[in-house]
mmCIF file of the N, C-alpha and C atoms, coordinates in Angstrom:
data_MODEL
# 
_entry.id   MODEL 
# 
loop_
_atom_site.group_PDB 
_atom_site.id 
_atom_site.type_symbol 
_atom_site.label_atom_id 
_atom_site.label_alt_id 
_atom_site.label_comp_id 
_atom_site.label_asym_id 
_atom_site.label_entity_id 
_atom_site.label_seq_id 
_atom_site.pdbx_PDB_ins_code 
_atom_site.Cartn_x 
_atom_site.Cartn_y 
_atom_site.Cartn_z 
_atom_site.occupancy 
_atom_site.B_iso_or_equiv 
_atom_site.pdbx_formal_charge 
_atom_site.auth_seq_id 
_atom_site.auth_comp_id 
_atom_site.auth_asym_id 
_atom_site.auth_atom_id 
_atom_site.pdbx_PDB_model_num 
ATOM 1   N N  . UNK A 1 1  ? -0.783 108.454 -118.522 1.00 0.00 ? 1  UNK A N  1 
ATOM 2   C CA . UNK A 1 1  ? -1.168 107.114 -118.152 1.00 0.00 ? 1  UNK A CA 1 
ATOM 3   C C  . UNK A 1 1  ? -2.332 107.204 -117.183 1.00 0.00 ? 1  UNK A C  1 
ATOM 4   N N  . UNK A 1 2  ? -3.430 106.351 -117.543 1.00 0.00 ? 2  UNK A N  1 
ATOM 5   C CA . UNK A 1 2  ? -4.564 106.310 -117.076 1.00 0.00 ? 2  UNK A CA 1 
ATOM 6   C C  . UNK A 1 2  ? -4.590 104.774 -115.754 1.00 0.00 ? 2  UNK A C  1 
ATOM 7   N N  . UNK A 1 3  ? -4.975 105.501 -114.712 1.00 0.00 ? 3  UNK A N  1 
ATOM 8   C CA . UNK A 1 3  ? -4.698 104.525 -112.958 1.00 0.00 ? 3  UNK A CA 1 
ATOM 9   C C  . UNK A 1 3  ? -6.185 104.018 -113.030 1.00 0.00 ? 3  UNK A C  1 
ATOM 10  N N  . UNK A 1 4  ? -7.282 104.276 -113.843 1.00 0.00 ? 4  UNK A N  1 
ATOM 11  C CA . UNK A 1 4  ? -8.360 103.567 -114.066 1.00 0.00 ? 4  UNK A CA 1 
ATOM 12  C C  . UNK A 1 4  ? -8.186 102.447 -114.425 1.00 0.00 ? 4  UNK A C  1 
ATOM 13  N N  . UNK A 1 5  ? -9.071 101.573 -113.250 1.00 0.00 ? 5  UNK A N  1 
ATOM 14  C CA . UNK A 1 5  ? -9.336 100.239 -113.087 1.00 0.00 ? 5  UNK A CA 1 
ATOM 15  C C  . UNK A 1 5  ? -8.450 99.521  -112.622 1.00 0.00 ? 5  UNK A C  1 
ATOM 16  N N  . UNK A 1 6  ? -7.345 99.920  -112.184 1.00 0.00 ? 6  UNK A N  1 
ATOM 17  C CA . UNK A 1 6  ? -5.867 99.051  -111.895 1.00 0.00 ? 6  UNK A CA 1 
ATOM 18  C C  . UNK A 1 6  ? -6.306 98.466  -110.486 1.00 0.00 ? 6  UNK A C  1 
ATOM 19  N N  . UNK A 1 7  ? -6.015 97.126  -110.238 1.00 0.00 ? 7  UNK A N  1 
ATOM 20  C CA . UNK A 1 7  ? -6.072 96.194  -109.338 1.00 0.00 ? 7  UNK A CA 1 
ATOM 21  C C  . UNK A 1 7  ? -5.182 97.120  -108.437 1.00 0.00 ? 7  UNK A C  1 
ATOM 22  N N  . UNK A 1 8  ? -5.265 96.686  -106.301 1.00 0.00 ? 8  UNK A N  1 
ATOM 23  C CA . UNK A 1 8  ? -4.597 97.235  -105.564 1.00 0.00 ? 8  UNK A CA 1 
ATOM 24  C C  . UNK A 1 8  ? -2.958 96.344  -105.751 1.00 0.00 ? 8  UNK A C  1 
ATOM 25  N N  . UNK A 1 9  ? -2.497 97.164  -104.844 1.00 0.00 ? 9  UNK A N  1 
ATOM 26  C CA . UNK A 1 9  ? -1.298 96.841  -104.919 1.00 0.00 ? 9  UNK A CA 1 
ATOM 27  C C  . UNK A 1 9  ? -0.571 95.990  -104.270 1.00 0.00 ? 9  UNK A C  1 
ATOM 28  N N  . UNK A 1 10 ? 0.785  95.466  -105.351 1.00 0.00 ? 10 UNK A N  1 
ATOM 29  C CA . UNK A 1 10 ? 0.905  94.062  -105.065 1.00 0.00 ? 10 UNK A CA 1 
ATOM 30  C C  . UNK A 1 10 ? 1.615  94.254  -103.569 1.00 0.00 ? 10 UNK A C  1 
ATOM 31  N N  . UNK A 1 11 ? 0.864  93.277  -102.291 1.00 0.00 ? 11 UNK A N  1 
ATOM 32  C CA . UNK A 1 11 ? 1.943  93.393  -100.977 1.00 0.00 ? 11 UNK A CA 1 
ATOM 33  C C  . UNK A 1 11 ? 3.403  93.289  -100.733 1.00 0.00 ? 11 UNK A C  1 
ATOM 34  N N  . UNK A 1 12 ? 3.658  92.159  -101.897 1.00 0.00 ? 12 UNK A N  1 
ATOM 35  C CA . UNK A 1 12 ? 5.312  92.410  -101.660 1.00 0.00 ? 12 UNK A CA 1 
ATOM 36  C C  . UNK A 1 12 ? 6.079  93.493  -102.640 1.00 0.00 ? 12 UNK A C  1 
ATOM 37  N N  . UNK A 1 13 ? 5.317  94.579  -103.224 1.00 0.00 ? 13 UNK A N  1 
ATOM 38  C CA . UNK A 1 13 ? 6.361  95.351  -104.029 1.00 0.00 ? 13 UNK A CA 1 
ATOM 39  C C  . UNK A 1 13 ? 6.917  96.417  -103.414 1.00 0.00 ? 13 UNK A C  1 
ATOM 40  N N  . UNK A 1 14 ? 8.056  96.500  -103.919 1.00 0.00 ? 14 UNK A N  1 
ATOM 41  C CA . UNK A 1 14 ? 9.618  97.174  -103.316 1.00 0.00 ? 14 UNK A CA 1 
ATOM 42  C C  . UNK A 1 14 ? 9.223  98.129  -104.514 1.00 0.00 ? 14 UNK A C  1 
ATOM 43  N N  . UNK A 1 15 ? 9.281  99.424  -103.899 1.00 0.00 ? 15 UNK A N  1 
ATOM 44  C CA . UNK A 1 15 ? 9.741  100.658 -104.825 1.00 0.00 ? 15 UNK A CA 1 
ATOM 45  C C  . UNK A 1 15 ? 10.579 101.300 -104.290 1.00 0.00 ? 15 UNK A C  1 
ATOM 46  N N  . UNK A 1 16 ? 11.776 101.764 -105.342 1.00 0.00 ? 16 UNK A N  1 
ATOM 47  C CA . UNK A 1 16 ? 13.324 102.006 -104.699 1.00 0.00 ? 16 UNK A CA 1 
ATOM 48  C C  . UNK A 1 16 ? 13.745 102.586 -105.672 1.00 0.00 ? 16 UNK A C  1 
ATOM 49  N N  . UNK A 1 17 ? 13.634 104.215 -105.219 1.00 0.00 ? 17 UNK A N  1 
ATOM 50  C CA . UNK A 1 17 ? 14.429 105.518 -106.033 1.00 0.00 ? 17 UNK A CA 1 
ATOM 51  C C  . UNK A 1 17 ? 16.022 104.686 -106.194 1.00 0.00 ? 17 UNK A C  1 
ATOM 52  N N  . UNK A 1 18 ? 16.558 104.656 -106.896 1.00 0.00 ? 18 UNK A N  1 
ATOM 53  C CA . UNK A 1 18 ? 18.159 104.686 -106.412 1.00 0.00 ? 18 UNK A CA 1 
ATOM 54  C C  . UNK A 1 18 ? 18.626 105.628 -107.174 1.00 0.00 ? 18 UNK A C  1 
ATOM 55  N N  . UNK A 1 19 ? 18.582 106.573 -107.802 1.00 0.00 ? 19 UNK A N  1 
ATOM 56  C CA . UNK A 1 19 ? 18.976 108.136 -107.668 1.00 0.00 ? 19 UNK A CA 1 
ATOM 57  C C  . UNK A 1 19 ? 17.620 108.931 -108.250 1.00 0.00 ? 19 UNK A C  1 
ATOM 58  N N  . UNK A 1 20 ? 18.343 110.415 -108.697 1.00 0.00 ? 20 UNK A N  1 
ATOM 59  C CA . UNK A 1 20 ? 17.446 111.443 -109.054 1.00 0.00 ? 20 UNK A CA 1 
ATOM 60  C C  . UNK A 1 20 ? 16.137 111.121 -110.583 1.00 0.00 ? 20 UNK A C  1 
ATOM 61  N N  . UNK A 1 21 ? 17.021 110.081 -111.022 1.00 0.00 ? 21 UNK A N  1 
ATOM 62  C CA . UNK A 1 21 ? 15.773 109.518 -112.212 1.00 0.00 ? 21 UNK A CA 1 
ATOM 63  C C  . UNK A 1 21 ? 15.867 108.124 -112.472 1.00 0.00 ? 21 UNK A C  1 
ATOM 64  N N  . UNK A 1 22 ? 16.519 107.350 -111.432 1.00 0.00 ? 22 UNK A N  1 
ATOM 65  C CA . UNK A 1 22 ? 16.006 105.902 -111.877 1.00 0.00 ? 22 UNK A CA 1 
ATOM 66  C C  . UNK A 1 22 ? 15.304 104.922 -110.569 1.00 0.00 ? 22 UNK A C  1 
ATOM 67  N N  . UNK A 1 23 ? 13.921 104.700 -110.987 1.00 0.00 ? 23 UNK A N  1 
ATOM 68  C CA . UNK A 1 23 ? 13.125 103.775 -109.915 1.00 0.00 ? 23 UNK A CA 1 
ATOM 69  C C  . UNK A 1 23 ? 13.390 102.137 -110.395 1.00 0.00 ? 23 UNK A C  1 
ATOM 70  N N  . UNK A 1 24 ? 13.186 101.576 -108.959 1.00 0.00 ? 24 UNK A N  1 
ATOM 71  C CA . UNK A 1 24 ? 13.058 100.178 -109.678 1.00 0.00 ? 24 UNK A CA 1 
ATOM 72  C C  . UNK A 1 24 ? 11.702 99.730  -109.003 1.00 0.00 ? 24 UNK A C  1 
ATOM 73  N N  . UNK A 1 25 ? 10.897 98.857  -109.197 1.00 0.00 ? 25 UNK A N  1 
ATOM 74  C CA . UNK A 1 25 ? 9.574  98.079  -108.581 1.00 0.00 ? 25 UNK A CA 1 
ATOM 75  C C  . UNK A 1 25 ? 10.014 96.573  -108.650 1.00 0.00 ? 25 UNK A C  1 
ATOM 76  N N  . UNK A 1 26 ? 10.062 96.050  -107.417 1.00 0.00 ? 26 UNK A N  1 
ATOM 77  C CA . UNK A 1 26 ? 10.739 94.549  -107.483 1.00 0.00 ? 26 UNK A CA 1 
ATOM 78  C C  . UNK A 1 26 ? 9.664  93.700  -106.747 1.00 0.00 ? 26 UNK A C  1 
ATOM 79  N N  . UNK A 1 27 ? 9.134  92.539  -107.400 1.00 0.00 ? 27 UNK A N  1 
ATOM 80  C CA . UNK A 1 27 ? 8.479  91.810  -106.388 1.00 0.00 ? 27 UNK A CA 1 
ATOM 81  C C  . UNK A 1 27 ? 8.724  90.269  -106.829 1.00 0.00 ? 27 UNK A C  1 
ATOM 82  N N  . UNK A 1 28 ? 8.536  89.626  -105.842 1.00 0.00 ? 28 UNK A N  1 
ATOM 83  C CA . UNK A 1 28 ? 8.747  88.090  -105.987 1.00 0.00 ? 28 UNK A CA 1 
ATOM 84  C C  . UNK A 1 28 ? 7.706  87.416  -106.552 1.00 0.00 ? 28 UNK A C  1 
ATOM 85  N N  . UNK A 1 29 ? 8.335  86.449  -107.398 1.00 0.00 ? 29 UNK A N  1 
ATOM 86  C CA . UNK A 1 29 ? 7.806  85.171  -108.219 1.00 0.00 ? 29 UNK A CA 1 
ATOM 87  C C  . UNK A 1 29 ? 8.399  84.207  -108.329 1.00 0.00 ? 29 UNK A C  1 
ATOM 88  N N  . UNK A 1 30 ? 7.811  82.881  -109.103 1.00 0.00 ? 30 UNK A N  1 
ATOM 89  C CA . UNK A 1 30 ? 8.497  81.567  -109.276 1.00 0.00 ? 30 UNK A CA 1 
ATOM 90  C C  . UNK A 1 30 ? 7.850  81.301  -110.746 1.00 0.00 ? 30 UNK A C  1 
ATOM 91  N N  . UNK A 1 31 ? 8.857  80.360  -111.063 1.00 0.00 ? 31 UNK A N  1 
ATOM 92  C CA . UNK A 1 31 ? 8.423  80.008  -112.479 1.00 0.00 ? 31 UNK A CA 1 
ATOM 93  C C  . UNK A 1 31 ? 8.388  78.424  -112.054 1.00 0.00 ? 31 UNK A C  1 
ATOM 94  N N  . UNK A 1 32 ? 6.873  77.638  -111.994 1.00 0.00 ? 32 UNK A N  1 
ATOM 95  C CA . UNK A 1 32 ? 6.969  75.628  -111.434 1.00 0.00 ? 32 UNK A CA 1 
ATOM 96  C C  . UNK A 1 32 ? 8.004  76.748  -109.818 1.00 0.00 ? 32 UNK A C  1 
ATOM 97  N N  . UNK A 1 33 ? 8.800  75.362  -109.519 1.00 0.00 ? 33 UNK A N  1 
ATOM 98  C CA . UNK A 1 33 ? 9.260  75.458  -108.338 1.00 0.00 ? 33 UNK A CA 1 
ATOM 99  C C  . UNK A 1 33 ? 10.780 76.036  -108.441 1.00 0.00 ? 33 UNK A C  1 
ATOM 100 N N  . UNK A 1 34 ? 10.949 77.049  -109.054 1.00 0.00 ? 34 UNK A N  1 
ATOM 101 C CA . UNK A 1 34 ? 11.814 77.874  -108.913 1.00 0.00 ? 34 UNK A CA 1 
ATOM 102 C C  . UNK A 1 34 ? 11.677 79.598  -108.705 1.00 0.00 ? 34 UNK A C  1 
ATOM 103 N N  . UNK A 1 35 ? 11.937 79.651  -107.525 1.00 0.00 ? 35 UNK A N  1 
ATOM 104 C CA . UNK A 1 35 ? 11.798 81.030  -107.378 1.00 0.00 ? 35 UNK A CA 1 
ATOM 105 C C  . UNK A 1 35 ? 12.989 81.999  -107.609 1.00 0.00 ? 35 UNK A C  1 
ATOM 106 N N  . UNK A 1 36 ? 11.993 82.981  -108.389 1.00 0.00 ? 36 UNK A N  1 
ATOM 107 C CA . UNK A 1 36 ? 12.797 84.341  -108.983 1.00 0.00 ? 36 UNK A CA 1 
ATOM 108 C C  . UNK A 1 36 ? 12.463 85.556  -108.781 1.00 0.00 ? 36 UNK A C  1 
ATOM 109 N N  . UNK A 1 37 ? 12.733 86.609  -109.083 1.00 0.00 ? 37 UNK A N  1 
ATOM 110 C CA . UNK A 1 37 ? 12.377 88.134  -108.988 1.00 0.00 ? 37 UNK A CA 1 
ATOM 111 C C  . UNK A 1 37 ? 11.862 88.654  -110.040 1.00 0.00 ? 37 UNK A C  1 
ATOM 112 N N  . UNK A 1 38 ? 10.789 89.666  -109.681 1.00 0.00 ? 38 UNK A N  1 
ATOM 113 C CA . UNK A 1 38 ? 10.704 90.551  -110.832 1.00 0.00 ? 38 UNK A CA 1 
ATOM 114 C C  . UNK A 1 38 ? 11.113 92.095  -110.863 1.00 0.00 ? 38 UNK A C  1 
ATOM 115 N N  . UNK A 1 39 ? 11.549 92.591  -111.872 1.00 0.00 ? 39 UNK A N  1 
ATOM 116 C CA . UNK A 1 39 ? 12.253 93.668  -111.578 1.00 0.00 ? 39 UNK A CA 1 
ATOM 117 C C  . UNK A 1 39 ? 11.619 94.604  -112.865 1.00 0.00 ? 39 UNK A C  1 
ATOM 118 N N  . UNK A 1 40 ? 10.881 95.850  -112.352 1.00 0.00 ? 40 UNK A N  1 
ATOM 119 C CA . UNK A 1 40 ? 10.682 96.825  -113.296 1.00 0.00 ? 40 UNK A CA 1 
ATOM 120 C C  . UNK A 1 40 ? 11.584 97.529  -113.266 1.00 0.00 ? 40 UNK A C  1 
ATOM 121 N N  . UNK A 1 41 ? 12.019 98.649  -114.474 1.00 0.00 ? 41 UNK A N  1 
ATOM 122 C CA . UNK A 1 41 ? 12.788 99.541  -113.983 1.00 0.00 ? 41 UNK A CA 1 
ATOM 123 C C  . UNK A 1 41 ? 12.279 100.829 -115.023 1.00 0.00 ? 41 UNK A C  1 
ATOM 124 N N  . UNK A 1 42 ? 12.060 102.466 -113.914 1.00 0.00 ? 42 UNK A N  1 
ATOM 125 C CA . UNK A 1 42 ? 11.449 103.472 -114.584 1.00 0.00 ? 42 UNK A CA 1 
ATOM 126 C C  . UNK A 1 42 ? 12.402 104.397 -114.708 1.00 0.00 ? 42 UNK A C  1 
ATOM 127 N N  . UNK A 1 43 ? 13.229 105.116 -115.871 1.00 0.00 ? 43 UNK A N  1 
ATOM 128 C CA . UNK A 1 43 ? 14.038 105.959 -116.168 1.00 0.00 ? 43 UNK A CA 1 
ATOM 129 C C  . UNK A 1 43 ? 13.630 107.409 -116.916 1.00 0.00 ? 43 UNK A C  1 
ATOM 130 N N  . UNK A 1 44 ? 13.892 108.585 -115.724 1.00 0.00 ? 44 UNK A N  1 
ATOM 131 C CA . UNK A 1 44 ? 13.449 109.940 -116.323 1.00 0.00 ? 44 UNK A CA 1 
ATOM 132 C C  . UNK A 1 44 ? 14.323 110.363 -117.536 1.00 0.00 ? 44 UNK A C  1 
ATOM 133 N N  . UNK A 1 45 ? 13.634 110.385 -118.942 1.00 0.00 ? 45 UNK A N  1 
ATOM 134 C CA . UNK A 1 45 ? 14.571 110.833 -119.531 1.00 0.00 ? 45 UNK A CA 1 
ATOM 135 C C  . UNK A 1 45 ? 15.310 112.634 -119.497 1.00 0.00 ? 45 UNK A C  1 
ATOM 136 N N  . UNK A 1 46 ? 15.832 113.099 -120.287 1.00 0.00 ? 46 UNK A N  1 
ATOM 137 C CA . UNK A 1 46 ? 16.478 114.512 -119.926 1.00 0.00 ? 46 UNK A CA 1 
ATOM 138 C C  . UNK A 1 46 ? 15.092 115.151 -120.871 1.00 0.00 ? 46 UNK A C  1 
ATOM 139 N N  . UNK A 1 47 ? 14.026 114.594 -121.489 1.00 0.00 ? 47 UNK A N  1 
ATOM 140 C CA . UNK A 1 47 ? 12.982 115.425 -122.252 1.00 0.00 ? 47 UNK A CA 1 
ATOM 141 C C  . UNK A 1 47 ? 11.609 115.546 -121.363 1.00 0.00 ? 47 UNK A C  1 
ATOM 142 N N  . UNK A 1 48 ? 11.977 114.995 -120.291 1.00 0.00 ? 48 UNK A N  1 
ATOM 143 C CA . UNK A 1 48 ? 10.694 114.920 -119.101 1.00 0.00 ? 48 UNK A CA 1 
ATOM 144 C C  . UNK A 1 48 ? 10.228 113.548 -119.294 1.00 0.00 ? 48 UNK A C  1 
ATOM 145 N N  . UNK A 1 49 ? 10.260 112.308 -120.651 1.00 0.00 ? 49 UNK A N  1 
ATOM 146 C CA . UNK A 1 49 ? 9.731  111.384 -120.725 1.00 0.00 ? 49 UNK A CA 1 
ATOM 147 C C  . UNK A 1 49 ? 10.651 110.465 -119.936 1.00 0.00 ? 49 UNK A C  1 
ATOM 148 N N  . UNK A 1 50 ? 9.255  109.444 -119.591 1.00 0.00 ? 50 UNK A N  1 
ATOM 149 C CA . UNK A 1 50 ? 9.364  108.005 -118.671 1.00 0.00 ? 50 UNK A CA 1 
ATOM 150 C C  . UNK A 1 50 ? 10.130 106.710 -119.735 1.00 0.00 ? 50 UNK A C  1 
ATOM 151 N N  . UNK A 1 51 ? 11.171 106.018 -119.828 1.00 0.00 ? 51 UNK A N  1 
ATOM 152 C CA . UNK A 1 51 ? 11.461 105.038 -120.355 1.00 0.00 ? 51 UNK A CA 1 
ATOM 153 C C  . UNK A 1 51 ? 11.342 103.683 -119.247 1.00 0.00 ? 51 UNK A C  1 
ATOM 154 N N  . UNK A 1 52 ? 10.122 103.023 -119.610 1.00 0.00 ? 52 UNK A N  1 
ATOM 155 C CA . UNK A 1 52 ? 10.225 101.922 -118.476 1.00 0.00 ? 52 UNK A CA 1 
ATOM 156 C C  . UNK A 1 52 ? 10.362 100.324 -119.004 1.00 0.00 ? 52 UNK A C  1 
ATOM 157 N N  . UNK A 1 53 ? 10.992 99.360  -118.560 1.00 0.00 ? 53 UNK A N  1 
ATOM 158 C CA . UNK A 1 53 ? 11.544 98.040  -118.912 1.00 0.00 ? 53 UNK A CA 1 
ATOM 159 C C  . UNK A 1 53 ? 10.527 97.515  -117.750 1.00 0.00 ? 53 UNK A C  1 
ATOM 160 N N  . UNK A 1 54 ? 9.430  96.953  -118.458 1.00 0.00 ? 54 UNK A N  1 
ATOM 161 C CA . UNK A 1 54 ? 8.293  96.350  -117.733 1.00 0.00 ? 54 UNK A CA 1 
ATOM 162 C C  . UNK A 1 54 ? 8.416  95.166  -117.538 1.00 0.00 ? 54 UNK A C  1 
ATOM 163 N N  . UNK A 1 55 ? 8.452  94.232  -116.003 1.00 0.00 ? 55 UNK A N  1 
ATOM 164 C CA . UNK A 1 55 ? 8.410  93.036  -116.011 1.00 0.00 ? 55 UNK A CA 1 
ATOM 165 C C  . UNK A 1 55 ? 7.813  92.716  -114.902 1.00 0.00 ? 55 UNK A C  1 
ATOM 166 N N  . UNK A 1 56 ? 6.631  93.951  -114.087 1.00 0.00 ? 56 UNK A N  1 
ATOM 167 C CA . UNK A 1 56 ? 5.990  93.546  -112.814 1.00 0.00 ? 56 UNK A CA 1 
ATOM 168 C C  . UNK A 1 56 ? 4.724  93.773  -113.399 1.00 0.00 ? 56 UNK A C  1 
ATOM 169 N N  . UNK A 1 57 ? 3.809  93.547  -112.308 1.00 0.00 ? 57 UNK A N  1 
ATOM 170 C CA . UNK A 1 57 ? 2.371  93.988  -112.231 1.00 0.00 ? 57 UNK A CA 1 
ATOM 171 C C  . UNK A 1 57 ? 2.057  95.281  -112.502 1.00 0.00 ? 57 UNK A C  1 
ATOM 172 N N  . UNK A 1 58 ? 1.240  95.929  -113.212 1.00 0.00 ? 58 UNK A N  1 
ATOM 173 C CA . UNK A 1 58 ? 0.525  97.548  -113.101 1.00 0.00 ? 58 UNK A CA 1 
ATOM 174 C C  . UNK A 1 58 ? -0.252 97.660  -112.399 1.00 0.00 ? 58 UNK A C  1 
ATOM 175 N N  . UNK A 1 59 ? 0.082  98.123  -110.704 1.00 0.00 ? 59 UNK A N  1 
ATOM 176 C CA . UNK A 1 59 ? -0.893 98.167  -109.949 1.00 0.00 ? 59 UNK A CA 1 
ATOM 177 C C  . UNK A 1 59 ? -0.835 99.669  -109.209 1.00 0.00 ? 59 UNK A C  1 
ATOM 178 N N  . UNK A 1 60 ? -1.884 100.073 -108.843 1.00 0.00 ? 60 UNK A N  1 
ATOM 179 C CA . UNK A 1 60 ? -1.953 101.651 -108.007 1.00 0.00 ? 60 UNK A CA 1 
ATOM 180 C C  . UNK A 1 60 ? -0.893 102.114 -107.883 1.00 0.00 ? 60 UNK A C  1 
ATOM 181 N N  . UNK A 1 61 ? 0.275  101.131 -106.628 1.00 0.00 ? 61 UNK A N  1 
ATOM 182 C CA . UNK A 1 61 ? 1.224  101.996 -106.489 1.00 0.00 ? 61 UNK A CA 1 
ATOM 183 C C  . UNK A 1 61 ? 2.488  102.689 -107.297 1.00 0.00 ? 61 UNK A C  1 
ATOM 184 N N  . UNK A 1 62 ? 2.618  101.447 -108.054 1.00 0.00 ? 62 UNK A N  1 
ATOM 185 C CA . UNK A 1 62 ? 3.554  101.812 -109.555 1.00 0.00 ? 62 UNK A CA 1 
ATOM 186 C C  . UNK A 1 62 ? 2.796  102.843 -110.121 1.00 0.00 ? 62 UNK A C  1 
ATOM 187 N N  . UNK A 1 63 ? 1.781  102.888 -110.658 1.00 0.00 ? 63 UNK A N  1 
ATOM 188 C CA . UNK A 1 63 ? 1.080  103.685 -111.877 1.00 0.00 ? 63 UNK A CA 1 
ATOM 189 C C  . UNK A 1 63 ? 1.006  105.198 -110.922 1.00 0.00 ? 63 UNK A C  1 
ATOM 190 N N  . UNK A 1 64 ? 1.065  105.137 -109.939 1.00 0.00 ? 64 UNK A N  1 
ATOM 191 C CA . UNK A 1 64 ? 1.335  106.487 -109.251 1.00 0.00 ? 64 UNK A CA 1 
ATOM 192 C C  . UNK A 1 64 ? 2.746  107.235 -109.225 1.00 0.00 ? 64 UNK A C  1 
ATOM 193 N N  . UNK A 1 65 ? 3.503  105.766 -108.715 1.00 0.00 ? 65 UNK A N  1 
ATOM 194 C CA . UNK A 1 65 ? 4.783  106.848 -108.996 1.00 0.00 ? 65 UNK A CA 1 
ATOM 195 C C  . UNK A 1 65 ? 5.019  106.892 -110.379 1.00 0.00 ? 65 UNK A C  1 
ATOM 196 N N  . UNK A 1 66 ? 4.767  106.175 -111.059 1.00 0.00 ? 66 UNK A N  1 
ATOM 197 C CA . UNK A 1 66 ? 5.203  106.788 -112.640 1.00 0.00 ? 66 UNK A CA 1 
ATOM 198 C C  . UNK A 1 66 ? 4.482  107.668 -113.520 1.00 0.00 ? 66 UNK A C  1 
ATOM 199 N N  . UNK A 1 67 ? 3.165  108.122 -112.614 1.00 0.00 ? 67 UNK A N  1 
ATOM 200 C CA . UNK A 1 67 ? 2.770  109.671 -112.886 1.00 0.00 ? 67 UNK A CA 1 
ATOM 201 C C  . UNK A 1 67 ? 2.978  110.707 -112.365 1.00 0.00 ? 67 UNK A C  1 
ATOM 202 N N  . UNK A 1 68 ? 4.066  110.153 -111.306 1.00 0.00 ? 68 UNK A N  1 
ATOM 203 C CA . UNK A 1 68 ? 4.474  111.075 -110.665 1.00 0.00 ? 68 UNK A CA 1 
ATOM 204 C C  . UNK A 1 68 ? 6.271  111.461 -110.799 1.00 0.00 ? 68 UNK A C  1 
ATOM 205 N N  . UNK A 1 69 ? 6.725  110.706 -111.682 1.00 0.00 ? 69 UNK A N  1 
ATOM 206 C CA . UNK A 1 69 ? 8.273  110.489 -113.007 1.00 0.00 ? 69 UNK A CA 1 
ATOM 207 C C  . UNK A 1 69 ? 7.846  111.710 -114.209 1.00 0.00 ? 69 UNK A C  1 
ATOM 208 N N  . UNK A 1 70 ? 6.350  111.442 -114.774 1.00 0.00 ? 70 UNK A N  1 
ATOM 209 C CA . UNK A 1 70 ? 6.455  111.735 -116.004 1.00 0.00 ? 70 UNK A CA 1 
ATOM 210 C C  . UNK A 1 70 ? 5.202  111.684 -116.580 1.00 0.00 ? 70 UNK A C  1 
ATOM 211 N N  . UNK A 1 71 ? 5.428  111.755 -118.286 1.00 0.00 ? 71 UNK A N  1 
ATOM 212 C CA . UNK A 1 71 ? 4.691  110.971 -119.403 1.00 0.00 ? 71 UNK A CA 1 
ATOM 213 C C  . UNK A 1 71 ? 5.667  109.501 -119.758 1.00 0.00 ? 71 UNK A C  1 
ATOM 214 N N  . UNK A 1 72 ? 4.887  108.180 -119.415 1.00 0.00 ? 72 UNK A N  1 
ATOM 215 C CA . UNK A 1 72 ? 5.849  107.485 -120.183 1.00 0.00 ? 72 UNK A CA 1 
ATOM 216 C C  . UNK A 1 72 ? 5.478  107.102 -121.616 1.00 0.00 ? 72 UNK A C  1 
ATOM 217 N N  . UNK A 1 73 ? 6.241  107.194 -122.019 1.00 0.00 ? 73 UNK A N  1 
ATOM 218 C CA . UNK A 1 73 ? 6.166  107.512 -123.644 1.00 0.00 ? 73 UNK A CA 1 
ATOM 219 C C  . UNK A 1 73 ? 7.307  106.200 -123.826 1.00 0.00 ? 73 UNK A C  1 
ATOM 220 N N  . UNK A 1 74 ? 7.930  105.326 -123.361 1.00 0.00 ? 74 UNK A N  1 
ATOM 221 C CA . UNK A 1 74 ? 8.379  104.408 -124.101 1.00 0.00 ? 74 UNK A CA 1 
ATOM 222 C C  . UNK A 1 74 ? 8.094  102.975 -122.873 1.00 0.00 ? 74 UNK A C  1 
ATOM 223 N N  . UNK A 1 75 ? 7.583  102.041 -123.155 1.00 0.00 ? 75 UNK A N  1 
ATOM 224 C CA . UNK A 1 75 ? 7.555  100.617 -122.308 1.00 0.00 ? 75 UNK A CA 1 
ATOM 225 C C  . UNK A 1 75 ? 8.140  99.544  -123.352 1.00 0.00 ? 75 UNK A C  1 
ATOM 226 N N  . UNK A 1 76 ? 9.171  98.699  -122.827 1.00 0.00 ? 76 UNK A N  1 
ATOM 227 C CA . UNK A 1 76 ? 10.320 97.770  -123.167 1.00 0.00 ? 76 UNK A CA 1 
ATOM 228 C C  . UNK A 1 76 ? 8.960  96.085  -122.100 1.00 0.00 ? 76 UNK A C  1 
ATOM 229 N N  . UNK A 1 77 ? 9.067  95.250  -123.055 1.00 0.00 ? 77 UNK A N  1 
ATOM 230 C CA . UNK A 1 77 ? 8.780  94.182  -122.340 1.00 0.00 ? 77 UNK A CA 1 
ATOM 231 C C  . UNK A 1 77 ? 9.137  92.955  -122.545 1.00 0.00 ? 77 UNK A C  1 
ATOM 232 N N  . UNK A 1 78 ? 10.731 92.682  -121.915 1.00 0.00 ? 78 UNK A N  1 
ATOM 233 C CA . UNK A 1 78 ? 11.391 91.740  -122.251 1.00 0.00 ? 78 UNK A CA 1 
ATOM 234 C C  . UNK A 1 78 ? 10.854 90.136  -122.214 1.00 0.00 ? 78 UNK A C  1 
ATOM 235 N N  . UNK A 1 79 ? 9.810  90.269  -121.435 1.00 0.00 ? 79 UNK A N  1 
ATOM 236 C CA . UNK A 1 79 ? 9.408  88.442  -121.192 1.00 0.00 ? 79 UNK A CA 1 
ATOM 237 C C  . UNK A 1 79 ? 8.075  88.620  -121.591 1.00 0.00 ? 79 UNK A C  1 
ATOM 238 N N  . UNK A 1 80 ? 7.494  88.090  -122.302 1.00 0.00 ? 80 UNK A N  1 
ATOM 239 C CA . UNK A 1 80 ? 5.879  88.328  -123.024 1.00 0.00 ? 80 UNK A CA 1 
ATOM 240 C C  . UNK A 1 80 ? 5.138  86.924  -122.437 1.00 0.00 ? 80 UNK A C  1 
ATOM 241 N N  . UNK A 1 81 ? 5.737  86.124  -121.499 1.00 0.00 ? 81 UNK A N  1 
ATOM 242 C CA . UNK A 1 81 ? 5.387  85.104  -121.029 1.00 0.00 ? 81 UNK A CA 1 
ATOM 243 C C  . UNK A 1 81 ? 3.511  85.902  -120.919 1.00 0.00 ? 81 UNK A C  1 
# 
């Protein structure tokens, strides 16, 4: 994964090992006047590959730690909003 051209990083994002291969990247949003979360989540598989469920921004600091997970070789993107 190529960190060329990626916008800086978003101020409110939370990056949070919670064990030996799963990260999450969480930052706040609203949809109109309801506010919600966004939640990435990056999983080392047992083949060295990255499985990530994309639903934040791709900015510096994500695209670093997830070259620093892996190759990700699979992205899930549940809301195509």
């Amino acid at each position: 994964m190529s960190s060329a051209g990626i916008q800086a990083a978003v101020p409110e994002l939370v990056v949070r090992d919670l064990d030996s291969v799963t990260t999450i990247f969480s930052v706040p949003f609203q949809r109109g006047p309801i506010p919600f979360g966004g939640r990435s989540t990056a999983v080392t598989l047992k083949s060295g590959d990255v499985w990530v469920v994309a639903s934040t921004p791709l900015d510096q600091v994500t695209a670093d730690k997830l070259n620093s997970k892996g190759q990700v070789k699979y992205i899930i993107a549940p809301d195509a909003e």
